[in-house]
N, C-alpha and C positions, 0 to 999 in steps of 0.2 A: 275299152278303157284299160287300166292299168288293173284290176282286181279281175277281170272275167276269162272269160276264153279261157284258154291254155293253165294258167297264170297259177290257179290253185288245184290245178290236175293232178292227178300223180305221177302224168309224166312229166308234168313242171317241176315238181320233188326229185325227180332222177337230174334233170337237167341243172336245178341245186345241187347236187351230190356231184356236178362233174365241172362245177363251175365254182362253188363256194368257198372250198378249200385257200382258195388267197385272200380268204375276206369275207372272216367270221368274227362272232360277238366274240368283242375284248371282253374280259373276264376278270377275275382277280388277277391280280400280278403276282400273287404270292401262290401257288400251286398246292401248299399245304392245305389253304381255305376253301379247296374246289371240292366239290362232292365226287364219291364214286364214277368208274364209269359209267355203270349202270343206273346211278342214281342220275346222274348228268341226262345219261338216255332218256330216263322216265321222264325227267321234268323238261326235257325239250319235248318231246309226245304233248303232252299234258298242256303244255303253254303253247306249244304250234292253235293244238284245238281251241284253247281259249281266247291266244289270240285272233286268232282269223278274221271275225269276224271284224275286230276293232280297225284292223289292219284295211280291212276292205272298206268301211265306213269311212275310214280315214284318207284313203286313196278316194274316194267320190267326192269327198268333201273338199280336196285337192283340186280337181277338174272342177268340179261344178261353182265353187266360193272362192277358190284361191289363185289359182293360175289363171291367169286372164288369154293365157298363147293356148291353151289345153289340147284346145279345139270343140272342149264340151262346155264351157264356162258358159253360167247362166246371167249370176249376179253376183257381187260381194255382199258379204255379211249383211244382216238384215234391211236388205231391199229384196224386193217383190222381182220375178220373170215369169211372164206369160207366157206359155208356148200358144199361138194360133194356130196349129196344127198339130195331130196326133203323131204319136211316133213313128219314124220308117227306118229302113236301114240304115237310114246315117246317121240315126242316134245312139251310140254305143256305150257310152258312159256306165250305164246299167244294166244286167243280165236280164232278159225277158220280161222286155219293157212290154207293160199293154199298151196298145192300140185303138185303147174305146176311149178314152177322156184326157183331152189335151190336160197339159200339167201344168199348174206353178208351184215355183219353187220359194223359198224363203229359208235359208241357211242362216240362224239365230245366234246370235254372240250375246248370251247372257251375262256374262261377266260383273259390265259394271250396273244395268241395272235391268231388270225386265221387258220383256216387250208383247204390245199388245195387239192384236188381228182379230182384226174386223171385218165382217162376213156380210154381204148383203143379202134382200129377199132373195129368194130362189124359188122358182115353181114347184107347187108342190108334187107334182108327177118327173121334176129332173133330179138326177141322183148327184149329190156330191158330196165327200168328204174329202175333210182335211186330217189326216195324220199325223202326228206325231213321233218322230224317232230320234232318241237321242244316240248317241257316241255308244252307248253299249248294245246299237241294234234294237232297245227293247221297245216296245208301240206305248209309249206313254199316257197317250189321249186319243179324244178324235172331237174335230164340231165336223157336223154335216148332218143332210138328210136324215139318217137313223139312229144318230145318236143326240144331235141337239136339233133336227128341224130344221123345218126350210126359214125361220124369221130370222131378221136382220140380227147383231149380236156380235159384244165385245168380251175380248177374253184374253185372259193374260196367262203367261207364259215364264214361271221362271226357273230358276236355279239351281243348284243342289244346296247351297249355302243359304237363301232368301228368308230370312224371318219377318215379313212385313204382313197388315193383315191385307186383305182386298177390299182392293179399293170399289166406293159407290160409283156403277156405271157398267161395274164386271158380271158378265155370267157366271163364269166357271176362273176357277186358277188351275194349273196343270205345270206339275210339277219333273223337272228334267231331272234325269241321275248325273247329269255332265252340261257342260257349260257351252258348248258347240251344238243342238239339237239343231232338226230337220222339220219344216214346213211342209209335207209335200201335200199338195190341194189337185185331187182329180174332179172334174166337171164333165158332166157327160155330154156327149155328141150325139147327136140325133140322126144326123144325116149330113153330106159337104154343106147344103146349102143354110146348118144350122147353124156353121162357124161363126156367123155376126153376134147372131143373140151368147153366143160362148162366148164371143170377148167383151161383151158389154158386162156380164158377168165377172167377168175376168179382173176387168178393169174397178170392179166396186171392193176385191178382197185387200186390203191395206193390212201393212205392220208399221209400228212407232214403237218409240221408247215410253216407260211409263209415265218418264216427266213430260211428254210429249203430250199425252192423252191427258194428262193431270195438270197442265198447263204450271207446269211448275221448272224450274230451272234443272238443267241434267247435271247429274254428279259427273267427275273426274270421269276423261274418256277411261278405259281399261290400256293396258301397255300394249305397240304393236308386237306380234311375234314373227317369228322369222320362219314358216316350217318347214319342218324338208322336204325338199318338193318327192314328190311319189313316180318314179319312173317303172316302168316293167321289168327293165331289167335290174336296178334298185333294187326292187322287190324281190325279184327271184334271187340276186346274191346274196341278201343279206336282209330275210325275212325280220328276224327280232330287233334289228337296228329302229325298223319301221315301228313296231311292237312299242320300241322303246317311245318313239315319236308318241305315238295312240296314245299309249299311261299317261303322257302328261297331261291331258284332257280328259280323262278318266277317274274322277275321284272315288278311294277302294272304299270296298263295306264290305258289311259283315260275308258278305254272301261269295267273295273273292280275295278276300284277304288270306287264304291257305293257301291258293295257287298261286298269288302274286307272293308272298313268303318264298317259296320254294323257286320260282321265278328270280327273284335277287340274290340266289344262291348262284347262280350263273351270271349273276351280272347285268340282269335283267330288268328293265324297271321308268319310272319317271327320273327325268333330267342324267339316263346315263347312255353310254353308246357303246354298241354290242360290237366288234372288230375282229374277234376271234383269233387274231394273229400272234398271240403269246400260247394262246393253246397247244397242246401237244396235237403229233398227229393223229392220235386215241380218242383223245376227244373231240375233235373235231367229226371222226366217223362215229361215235357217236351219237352225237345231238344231229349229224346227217340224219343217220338210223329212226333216232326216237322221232322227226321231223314227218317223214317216209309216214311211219306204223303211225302219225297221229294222223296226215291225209288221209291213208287208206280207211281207219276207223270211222272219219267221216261220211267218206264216202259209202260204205257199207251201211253206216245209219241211215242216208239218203237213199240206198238201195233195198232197206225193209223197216224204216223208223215210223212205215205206216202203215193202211190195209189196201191189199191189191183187189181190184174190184173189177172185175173185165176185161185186166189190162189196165187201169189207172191205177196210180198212189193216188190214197186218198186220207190225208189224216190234218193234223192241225199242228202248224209250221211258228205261226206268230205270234208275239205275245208281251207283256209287260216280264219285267221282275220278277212278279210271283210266277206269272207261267212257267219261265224257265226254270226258275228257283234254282240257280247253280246249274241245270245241266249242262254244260259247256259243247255234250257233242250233240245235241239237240241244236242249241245254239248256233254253231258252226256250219250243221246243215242246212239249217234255213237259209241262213247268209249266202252257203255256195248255190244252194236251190234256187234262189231267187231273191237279191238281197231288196229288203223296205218293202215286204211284203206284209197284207193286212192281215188283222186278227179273224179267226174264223170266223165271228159275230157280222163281221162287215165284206168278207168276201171268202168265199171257198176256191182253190187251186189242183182239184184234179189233174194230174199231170202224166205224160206217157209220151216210152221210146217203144212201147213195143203192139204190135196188136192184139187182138184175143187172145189169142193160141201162146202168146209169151215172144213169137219170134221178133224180130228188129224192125222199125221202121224203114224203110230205105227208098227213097223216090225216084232212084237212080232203075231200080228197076222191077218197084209194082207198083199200080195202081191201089186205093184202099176205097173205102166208104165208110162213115160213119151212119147208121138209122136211128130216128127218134122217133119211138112207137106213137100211135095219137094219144093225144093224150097227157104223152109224158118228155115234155119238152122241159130245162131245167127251169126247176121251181124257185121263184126269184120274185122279191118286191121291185127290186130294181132291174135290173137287165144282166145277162147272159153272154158270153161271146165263148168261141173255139180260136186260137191262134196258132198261127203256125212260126217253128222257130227253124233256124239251122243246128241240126242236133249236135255239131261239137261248137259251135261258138255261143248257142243260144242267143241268138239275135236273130231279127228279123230279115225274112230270107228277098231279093229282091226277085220280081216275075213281070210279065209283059202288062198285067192289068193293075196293077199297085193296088192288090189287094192281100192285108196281110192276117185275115181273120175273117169270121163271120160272125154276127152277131145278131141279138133277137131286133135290133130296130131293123136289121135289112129282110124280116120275115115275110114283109108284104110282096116284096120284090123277087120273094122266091115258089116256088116251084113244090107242091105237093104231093107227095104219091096217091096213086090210086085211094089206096087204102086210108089216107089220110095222115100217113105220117112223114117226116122232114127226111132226105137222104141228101148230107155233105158227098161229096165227089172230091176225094185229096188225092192228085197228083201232079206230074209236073206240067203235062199238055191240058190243052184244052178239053172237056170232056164231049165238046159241041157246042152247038151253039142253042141248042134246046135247054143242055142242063148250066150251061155257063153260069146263070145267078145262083146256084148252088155251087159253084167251084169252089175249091180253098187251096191257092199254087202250091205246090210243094217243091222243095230244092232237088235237085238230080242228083241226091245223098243221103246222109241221115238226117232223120227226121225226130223233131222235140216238140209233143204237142202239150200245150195248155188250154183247159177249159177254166174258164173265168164265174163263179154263180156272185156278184154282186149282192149285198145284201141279202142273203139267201133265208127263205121263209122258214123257221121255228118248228110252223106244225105240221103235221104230215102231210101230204107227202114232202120230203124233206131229205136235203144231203148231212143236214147236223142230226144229232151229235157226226161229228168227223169220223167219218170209216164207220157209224155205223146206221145210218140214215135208213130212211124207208125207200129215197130215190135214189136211181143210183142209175153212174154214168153209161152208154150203152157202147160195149167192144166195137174196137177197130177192125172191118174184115178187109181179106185180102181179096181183091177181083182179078188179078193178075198175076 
């Protein structure tokens, strides 16, 4: 997509600094009303971080709901898309997409009135939720399995502005910070031959307007907008132009109103555009500069914002509002980490580039193994999976068996050691044909791995609290 890969790296930040200079955010025109250099620096730092994530929300939401040529378009605004199949390489839209429960989508334009999604029965041994995300990344809800249950069940969805009460017929109301939130409904996969009963599934989750459900006449459509379409390159020239797009769909609170402040000191903001071409050339290397130091900070979070456990990061990434409560570079990490990822409660993301020992993943040239002693396989109400990504694009790597993960449903079909306990095989050849249903491909390069705990069990043994659990994930060795 237009937000992953390269795109928020920090050598995408250099390749801004060598490319942006003819086409940066227009600013005051009066040069008196511009803040320091340095102040200019800080608050590009500061607002890089803050925006990111808006930016990247915004660019998915571009492909998935607005651009119909994308090549990732699912559905416009509040219509339902099914995927009949799990993610594979060619779905790129989103950074380390799983691979265990086909997706629908439902991109929500709350604007001019509510809408409401409706869930049908669901077995009570199949796992699924529906999430909630709005515009500022944060996980506002959830129905499904663990948190409303497997029974039938309507629920409504609104606004930031919404004063109405709820309505008779409603479960729950769930409330957005922004007017654009995200549907995303995972259902889980059993096995290929389960895909029927998934779409039947599939086919029972509905969205409508509330006058829809309330059999009542719809108010005034809301106005079309025009937005600006989200390109790669777009982005990399001219990051807070995008910024600028996001805020308009972003209404400020208490909790961002000193960064968006210091933000409109630059020029920065809803309904303005960032050009940069009255700028001196000082400030321009500048807000380069402060741009640069706000990537690297992120990254750096990403690189110890959590506890290392054998080789994994292991901590807790997703959250509403209060979770973040303003941390912006908390925020920011998650997003580049893995963006529309779930709240600890509902799934844990152990994640690793390196094996044991700390050194690099690399496929290109050793073999690894992971072992899961008896006993202690990950502690889950719902299901488990290990995926394997390409470690600079993080996306799913393509291999001769189109297998891009393991997971606890394929355990019957696997292969136990002596001793009784699980041994994955990740490399890029076959390991034979004895251990093949424990294979997991790996790319002939760096390697990004994700363990998935689905609804991950409470009491001990246990991966929560995050990073500091009783279970814990078991190091990557090298056999080669």
């Amino acid at each position: 997509m237009l937000t992953k890969r390269d795109l928020f790296r920090s050598a995408a930040m250099a390749t801004v600094a060598a490319t942006t200079a003819r086409s940066i955010p227009a600013i005051a025109q009066n040069k008196a009303e511009w803040p320091s250099l340095l102040e200019a620096k800080d608050i590009a730092e500061e607002g890089f971080i803050y925006g990111l994530p808006l930016v990247m929300n915004y660019a998915v939401m571009q492909e998935l709901a607005v651009d119909r040529n994308s090549g990732q378009f699912k559905a416009p605004f509040n219509d339902i898309n099914s995927l009949h199949h799990v993610a594979t390489p060619e779905d790129t839209a989103v950074i380390t997409p799983n691979s265990d429960t086909p997706y629908s989508f439902i991109w929500l334009d709350l604007r001019a009135e509510p809408m409401v999604i409706s869930v049908p029965t669901i077995e009570k041994d199949r796992y699924y939720a529906v999430q909630l995300i709005d515009g500022n990344t944060y996980n506002f809800g959830y129905i499904g399995t663990r948190a409303t249950g497997t029974e039938p069940g309507d629920y409504l969805v609104v606004g930031p502005d919404w004063k109405g009460e709820m309505p008779t017929g409603i479960k729950k109301v769930f409330r957005s910070t922004t007017p654009f939130p995200l549907a995303l409904i995972r259902t889980q996969l059993f096995n290929p031959g389960d895909m029927p009963n998934v779409e039947k599934i599939q086919a029972g989750y509905k969205a409508q307007p509330l006058s829809g459900f309330l059999k009542r006449p719809a108010p005034p459509a809301a106005p079309k907008i025009e937005f600006l379409p989200a390109t790669t390159a777009g982005i990399k020239d001219n990051f807070f132009q995008y910024l600028d797009a996001a805020l308009q769909f972003v209404p400020e609170t208490l909790r961002d109103r000193a960064i968006r402040a210091k933000l409109a000191k630059i020029g920065i903001g809803p309904g303005k555009t960032f050009v940069f071409k009255d700028l001196s050339l000082e400030h321009k290397a500048e807000i380069l500069v402060g741009m640069k130091q706000g990537d690297d900070k992120v990254d750096k979070w990403l690189a110890s914002g959590n506890k290392k456990i054998n080789g994994w990061n292991v901590g807790s990434f997703f959250g509403d509002e209060a979770f973040y409560n303003g941390d912006w570079v908390m925020r920011a990490g998650s997003a580049k980490g893995g963006l529309l990822g779930n709240d600890a409660v509902e799934a844990m993301y152990p994640y690793t580039r390196t094996d044991a020992t700390g050194e690099p993943l690399d496929g290109s040239e050793h073999k690894y193994t992971i072992t899961f002693a008896p006993g202690q396989l990950p502690p889950v109400n719902a299901f488990w999976s290990v995926t394997m990504y390409d470690g600079k694009s993080q996306l799913l790597v393509k291999n001769p068996i189109n297998r891009y993960l393991i997971n606890s449903p394929m355990l019957s079909a696997m292969k136990k050691d002596a001793d009784g306990s699980l041994t994955l095989y990740i490399q890029k050849d076959s390991p034979g044909a004895d251990k093949e249903a424990n294979w997991l491909p790996a790319p002939a390069d760096k390697i990004y791995l994700v363990m998935r705990l689905y609804w991950p069990k409470p009491a001990p043994p246990s991966i929560l609290p995050p990073g500091e659990g009783t279970w814990q994930p078991p190091g990557i060795k090298r056999v080669s």
